[in-house]
N, C-alpha and C positions, 0 to 999 in steps of 0.2 A: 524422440529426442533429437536437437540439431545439433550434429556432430562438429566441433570448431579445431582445427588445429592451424598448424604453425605454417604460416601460410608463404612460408619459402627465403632463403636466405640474402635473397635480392631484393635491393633497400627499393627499388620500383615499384617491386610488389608492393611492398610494406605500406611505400606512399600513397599507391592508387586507393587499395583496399579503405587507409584511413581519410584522403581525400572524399571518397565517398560515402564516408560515413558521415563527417561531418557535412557534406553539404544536405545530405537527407535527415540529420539533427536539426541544421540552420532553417530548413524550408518547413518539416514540420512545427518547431517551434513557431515559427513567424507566421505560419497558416491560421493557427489557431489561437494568436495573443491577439487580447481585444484591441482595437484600435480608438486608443486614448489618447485625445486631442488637446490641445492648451496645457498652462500651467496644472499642476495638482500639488494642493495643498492642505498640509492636516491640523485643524484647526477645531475647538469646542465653544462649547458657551461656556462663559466663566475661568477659563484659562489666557493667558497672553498669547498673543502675536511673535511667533517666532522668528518670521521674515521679514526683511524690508521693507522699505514704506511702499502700500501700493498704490500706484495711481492710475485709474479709469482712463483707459487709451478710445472708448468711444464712450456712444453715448446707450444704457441701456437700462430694461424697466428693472424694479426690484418685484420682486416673482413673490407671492403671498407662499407661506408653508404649506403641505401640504396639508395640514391637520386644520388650516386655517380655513382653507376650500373646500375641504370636507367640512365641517363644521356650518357653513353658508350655505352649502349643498343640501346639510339636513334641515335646516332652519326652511328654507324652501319647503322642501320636501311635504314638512308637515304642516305648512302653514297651506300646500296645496290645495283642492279641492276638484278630487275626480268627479268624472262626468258617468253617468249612467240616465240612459234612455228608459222614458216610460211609456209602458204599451198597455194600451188601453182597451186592446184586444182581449189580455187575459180576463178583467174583471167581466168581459160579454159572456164570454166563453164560462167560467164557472161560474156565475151568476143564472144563466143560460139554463146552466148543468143542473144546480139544485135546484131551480122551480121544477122542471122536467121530470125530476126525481118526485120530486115532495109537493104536487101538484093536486095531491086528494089529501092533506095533508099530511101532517108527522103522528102515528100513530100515539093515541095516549096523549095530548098536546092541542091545545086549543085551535085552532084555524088560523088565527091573527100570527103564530107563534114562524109560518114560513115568512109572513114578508115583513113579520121582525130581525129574523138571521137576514134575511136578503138586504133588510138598509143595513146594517153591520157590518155584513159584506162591502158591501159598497162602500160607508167611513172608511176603510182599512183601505182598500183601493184606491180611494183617494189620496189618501197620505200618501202609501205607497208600501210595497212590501218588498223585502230585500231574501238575497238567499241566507241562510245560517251563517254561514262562514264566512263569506264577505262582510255582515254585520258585524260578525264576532271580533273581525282582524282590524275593523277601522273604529269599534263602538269604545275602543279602552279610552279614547278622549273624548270624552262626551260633550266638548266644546265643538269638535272639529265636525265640518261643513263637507257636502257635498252638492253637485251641480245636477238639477233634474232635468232632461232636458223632454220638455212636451210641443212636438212638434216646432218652431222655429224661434220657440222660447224657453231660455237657458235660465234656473230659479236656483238659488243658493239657500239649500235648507240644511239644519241640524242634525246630526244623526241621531239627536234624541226625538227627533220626531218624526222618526220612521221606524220600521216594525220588519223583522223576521218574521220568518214561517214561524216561528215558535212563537215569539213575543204577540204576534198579530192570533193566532189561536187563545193564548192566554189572556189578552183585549179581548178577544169574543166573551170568552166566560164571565170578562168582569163585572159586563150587565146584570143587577142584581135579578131581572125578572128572568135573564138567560141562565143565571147559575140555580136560582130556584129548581130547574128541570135539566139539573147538570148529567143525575141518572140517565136519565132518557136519551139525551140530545149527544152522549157519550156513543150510544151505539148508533147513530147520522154518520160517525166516521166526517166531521166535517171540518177538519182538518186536510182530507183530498180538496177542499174546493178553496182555500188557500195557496197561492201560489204565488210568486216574485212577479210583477210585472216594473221593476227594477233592474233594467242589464247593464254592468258593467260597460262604458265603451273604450277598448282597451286602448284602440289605435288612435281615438282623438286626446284620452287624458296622457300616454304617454309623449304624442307630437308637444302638446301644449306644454308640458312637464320637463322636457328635454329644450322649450323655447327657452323658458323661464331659467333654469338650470344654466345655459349659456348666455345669459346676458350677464353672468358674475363674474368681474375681473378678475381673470388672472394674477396682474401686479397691482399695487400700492404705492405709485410715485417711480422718478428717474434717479437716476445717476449720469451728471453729464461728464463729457468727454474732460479729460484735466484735473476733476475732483478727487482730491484723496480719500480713500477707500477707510485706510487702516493706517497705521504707524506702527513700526517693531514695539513691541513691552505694552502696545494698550492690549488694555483687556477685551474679550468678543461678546459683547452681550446681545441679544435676542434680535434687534436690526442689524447690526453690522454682521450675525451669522448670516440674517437673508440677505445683505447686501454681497456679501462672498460668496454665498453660493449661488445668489441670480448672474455674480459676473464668472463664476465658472461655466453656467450654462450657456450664457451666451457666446462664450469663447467658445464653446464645443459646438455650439449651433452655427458660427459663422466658418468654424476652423471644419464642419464636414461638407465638403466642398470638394468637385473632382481630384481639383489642382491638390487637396490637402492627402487625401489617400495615400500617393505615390510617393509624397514625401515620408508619409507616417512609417510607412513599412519601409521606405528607406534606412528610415532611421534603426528600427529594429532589427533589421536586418545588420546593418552596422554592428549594432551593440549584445548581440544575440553571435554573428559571427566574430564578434572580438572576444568574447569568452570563452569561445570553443577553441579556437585557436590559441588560446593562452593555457588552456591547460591540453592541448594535443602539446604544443611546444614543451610541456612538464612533463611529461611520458614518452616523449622524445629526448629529450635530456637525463631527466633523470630513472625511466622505468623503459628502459627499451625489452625489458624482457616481455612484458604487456605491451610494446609498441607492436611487438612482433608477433602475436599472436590473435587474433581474428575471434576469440570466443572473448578474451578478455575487454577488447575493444568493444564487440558488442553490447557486452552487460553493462559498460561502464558511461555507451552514451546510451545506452536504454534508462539507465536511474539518470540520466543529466535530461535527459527529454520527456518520461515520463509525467515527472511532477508537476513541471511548465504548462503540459498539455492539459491536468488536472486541472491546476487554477485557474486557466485560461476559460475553461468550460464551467465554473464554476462562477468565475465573475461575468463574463458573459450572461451567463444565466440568472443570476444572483441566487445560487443555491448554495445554501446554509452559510457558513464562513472557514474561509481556506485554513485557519489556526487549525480543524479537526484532521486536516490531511497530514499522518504520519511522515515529515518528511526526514527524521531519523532513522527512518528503515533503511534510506540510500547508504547513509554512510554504515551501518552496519553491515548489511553484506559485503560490502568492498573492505573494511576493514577484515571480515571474518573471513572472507574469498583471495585477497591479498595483501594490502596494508594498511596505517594506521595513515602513513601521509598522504596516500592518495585517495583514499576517504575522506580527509579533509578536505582537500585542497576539490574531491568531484562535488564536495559537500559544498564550498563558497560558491563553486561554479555554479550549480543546481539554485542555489537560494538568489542570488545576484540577476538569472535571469528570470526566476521567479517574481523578483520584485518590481520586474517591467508592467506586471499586469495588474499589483493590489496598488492600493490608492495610500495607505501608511508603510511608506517604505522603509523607516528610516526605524519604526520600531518591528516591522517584519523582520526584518536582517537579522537586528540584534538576538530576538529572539530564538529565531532558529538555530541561527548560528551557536548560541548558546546549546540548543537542545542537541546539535551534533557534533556537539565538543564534548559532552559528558555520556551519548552513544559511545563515540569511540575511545572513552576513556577507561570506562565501565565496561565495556564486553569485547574479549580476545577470539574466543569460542564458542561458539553457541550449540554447545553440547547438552545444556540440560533447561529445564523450564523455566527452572527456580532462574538461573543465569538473565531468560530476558524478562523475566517477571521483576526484577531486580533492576536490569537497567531502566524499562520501561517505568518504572517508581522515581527512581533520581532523573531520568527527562522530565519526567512532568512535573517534580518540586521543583527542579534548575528551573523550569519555563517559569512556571508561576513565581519563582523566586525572581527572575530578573524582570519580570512583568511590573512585578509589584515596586520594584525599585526605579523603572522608567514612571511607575506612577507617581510616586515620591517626588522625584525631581520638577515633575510638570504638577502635583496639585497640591495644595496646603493641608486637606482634611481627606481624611483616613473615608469617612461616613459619605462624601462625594463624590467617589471613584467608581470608575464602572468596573462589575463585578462579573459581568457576563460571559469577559475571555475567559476567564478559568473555570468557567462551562466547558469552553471549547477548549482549553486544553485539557482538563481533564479526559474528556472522549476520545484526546489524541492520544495521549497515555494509554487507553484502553484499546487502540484500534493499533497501538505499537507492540500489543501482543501476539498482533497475526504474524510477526517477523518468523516465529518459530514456523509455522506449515507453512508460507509461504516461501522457505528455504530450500523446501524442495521443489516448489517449479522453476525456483532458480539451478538449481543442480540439473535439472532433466533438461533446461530449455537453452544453458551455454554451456552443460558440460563440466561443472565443480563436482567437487567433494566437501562436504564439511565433517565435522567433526559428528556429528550425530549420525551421519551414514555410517562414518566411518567405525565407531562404536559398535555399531549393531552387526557388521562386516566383523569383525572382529572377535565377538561372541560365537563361543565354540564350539554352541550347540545348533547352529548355522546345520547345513544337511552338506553341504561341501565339507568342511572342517570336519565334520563329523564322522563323514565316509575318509578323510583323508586316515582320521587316528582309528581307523578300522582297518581302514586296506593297506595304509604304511605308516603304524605306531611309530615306527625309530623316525623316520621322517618326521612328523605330526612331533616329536617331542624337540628334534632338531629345528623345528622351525618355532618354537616357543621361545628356547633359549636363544636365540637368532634375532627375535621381537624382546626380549627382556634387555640383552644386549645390546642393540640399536636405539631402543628406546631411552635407556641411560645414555649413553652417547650423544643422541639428541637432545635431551634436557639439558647435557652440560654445557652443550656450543648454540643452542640457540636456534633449535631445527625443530620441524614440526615431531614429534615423538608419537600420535596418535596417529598417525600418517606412517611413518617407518614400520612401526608396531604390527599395523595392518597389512601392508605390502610383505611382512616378513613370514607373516602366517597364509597365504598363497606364494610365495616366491617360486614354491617347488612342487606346486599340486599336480606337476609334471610327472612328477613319477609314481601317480598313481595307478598308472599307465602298465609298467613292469614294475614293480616294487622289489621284486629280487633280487634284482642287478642291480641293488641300489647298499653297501657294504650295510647304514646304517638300519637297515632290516634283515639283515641275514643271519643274527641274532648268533654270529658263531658256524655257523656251518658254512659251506664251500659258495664259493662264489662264482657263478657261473661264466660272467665274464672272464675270467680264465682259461677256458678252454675256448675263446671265439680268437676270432683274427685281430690284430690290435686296432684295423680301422675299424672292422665290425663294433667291437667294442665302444671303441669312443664314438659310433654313428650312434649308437645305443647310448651313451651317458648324454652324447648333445641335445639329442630329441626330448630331454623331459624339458627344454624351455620348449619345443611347438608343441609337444602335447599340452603342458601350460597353459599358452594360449589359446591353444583348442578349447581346454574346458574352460576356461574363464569367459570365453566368447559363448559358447552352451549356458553358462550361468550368469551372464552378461553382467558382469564384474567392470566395474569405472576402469576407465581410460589410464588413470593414473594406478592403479594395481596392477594393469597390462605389463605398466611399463617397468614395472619392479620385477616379474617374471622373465621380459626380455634384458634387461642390464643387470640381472647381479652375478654374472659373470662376464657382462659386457663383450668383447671378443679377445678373449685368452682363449687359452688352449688346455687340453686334457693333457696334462705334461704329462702325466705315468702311461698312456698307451703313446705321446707322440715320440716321451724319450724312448721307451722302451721299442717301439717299432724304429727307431735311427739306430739304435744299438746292434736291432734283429737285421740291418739292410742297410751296413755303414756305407755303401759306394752306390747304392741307389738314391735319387734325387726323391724328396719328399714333398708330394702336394701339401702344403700347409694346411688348406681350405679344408681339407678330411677329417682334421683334429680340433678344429677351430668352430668354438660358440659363433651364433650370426648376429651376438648384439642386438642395439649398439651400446656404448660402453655409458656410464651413468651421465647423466645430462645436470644433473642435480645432488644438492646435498646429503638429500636423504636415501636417496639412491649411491651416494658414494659411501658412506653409512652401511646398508646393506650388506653390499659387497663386501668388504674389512670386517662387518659382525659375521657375514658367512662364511668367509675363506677361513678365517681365525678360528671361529667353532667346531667347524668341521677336522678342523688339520689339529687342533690340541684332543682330540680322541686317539690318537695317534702315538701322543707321546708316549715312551716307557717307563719316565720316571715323570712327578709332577715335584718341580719344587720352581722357586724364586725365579732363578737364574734360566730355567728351561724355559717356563712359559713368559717370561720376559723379551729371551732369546726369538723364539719362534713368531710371537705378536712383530715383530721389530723386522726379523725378517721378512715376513708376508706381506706387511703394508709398506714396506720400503720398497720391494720388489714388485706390486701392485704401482705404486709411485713411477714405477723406473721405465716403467712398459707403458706409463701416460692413458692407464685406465681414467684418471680424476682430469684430465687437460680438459674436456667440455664442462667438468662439473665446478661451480661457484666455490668449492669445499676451499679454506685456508691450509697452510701448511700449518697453524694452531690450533684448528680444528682435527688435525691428524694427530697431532702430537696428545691432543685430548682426548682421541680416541684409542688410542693407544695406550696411553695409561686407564682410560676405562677397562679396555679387554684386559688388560695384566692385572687389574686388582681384582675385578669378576671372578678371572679365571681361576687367579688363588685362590679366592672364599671357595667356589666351585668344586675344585679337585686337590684341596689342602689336603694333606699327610695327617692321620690320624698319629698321637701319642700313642707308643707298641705301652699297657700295662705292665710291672715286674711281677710274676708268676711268685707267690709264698713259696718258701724253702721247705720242705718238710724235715720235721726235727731228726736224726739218726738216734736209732736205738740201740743202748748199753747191751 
């Protein structure tokens, strides 16, 4: 895991760290966005002209479709007529072969019967014989021609009047006086003295094939310099799309050019670093808590460079289409990781320089935009499945829902519309449920919590929790009521509650350590810390925050649980050894530092939370009586005097937030340790 913290109090740092960040966002972005030259413009067949009138600044060809070239291409093709050489060799050769053989002649078989096969042979030879499957592949047109070439004469014959090994065997038999003695002439095996003297000649028909092939124009007529192309509101029918898109190419063809490179990525570079820098200036302004810290930075230009880099490789490549890339996951982890505004706001960012590289930008934007408007609206926590099964349902109707209404506006008929994107966003839907496992290499690679670690942390059959309500029950239950109490308290003000809850249930796995010097395990009998020296003692009550840490580091417990072990006592003091030793030594001078927790005091809400659920719980064990007015009394005092000592000065907490937690611990604490009604005992009757 890469460890991220608060990379120091000094606004220099702060700058360099995110100066460098964005300039390694700016470069990789700009590295890998394809370099798209000329106007771009999004336009169909049968829909209006949404732009100005365009008028043809040079002069250049209209470019045939490609289905049109393809189409010319096969019309060729099979109008072709490959070449294959005939060798006249083979018919000597078996010809040669079977008198040789059958020379006294064919047993059972008249005499005349060999140098009747042998002219047969020969007819067939003549025509010509081809191999099986070269026949098979060009014989389905039985019109179609091939080139025989005999010696420095090239002869255009029929493929019906040439013969396979097979077909040329079955010609043999069909001579009535040959099939007569078809028994006999069957065991000649003369089918070996058949053979192709037919070769394919690969290298002259595909030179010739590939001449032909390229004599087929490309374009179909000009467009001169000055002519009007299009008019806003006319309609694009089947020439005017070739005419736009032969003058897109040609603008791309004359715009890549040395000179035009360094412009191109000038420009991106511009518009690539002007969005980064407008939302660094938003987390400067308004999110300096995340300005200032180096893991949140990280993550946040990791989801803004990420997706760019995605589509960038994807249109480059032309693989599949960028609507399938989930880019509603960005804003959800930032929203689940830290807010709702700054999810948005990395969410325009992310989409804005995405749009540098698809070609319909004006309905890219909206769309997304869309789909990361109802991400962050739809999911606070992503604690449970059903949660992103759930969002990921409402991004994909919001998508196809506002798809379908950009269609509306630009087409008249329902049955006309292309229906293909909500292919693609459907699989985006489907690929936005990786959010769930993919949340944890977010956790492990900048160092979060979410709520679903935190849940499972939490569970108290955990082997930590579990040995703590073994080795110190009274603790293990003090730290329950401590997470029940904080918890309510967070729910009321506005504070993470599954967050407190958890830090509340390790705050003190420090005193697993000695558990008997700890009052709420000593279940009534003597307490050994009484008989120590009062530093000794409170050296002993301070150490269960580093033994804390000790084992939370053995059980490698998040960052942010650490930090709940070290602040819920932040740096106060063990008032009962430190009074108690100024009492025992009133003219001795007292090291402070002997009595004093090492901190440091809560930095955060929920750690200010803590503290106030701990000191409270802890101290109304105490009381002698429970009624209204005591544990009113005693809540009022602890947090005010907590207050006064500027434990809360680093922590964001309000003074209405305090006032809310306070009246939380006082009505808890009644339900808690309310005064049972004493029953009146029956009279017994006195006997006459």
């Amino acid at each position: 895991m890469i460890k991220f913290g608060k990379t120091g109090k000094g606004n220099w740092s702060n700058t360099l760290v995110c100066v460098a960040i964005n300039i390694v966002a700016v470069a990789v972005i700009v590295f890998f966005l394809p370099r798209n030259s000329g106007p771009q413009f999004r336009y169909d067949v049968g829909k209006p002209w949404m732009y100005g009138s365009l008028i043809a600044k040079f002069d250049f060809p209209i470019y045939k479709t490609e289905a049109s070239i393809k189409a010319e291409q096969d019309s060729i093709s099979d109008a072709f007529e490959p070449y294959y050489n005939y060798d006249d060799k083979v018919e000597k050769e078996q010809t040669a072969k079977f008198l040789a053989k059958y020379k006294d002649g064919i047993p059972g078989l008249a005499s005349d019967y060999v140098r009747l096969i042998a002219d047969r042979l020969h007819r067939l030879y003549q025509a010509g014989i081809m191999n099986a499957p070269e026949y098979s592949s060009i014989s389905r047109d039985t019109l179609h021609m091939v080139r025989v070439v005999n010696g420095k004469k090239a002869t255009s014959i029929e493929i019906m009047c040439l013969y396979s090994t097979m077909t040329a065997y079955e010609q043999l038999f069909s001579d009535p006086k040959i099939a007569a003695q078809k028994q006999i002439l069957q065991r000649c095996n003369l089918n070996e003295y058949i053979q192709p003297n037919l070769h394919y000649d690969e290298e002259r028909s595909e030179t010739e094939l590939g001449d032909m092939l390229s004599t087929i124009p490309l374009a179909s007529g000009m467009v001169l310099s000055g002519q009007k192309i299009i008019d806003r509101g006319e309609i694009v029918d089947d020439y005017t799309y070739r005419v736009l898109n032969s003058f897109e190419k040609e603008t791309q063809r004359r715009s890549a050019s040395v000179s035009a490179v360094p412009s191109t990525i000038a420009g991106q570079v511009l518009f690539v670093g002007t969005l980064i820098i407008l939302f660094t200036t938003y987390l400067r302004l308004f999110r300096k808590d995340y300005f200032e810290k180096t893991r949140s930075l990280a993550m946040l230009y990791a989801m803004i460079t990420v997706f760019p880099l995605l589509v960038s490789l994807m249109i480059s490549h032309n693989v599949l289409s960028v609507y399938i890339l989930p880019f509603a996951i960005a804003p959800i982890f930032i929203r689940v990781f830290l807010d709702s505004r700054t999810a948005f706001n990395a969410h325009v960012t992310m989409v804005l320089i995405c749009a540098a590289a698809v070609k319909y930008q004006y309905e890219f934007i909206i769309v997304q935009l869309v789909a990361g408007l109802i991400a962050i609206y739809s999911l606070r926590e992503l604690s449970q499945r059903a949660e992103i099964f759930k969002t990921a349902l409402l991004v994909t109707a919001g998508s196809c829902g506002i798809y379908f209404a950009l269609q509306l506006m630009q087409d008249n008929s329902i049955l006309t519309m292309d229906h293909d994107m909500y292919k693609y966003i459907i699989v985006n839907g489907v690929l936005l449920l990786f959010a769930y496992p993919l949340m944890l290499v977010i956790e492990k690679t900048f160092g979060f919590i979410s709520s679903v670690t935190l849940i499972e942390l939490s569970n108290t059959n955990k082997k930590l929790l579990r040995d703590l309500s073994q080795v110190a029950p009274g603790t293990f239950q003090h730290s329950v009521m401590v997470g029940n109490l904080a918890a309510e308290i967070a729910n009321k003000i506005g504070a993470k509650a599954q967050l407190v809850r958890t830090g509340a249930f390790y705050h003190d796995i420090g005193k697993m350590k000695n558990p008997a010097y700890f009052t709420e395990n000593q279940m009534g009998g003597a307490n050994p810390l009484d008989t120590m020296p009062r530093i000794d003692a409170a050296q002993v009550v301070i150490s269960h925050v580093t033994d804390g840490l000790k084992i939370a580091e053995k059980y490698s417990l998040p960052g942010v649980i650490k930090d709940f072990i070290k602040t819920h006592h932040g740096t106060g003091k063990t008032k009962y050894f430190y009074i108690s030793y100024k009492n025992e030594h009133p003219d001795e001078p007292v090291d402070d530092t002997l009595f004093t927790y090492p901190g440091p005091d809560p930095f955060t809400r929920e750690q200010a939370i803590l503290m106030m659920a701990d000191t409270v719980e802890a101290a109304a064990r105490s009381l002698k009586e429970y009624t209204e007015e005591s544990i009113s009394n005693l809540v009022n005092k602890l947090i005010d005097q907590q207050v006064a000592d500027g434990f809360f000065k680093y922590s964001p907490i309000t003074f209405h937030d305090i006032a809310v937690a306070k009246q939380v611990l006082t009505e808890r604490l009644k339900a808690i340790y309310h005064t049972r009604t004493s029953y009146p005992e029956l009279k017994k009757e006195e006997k006459n």
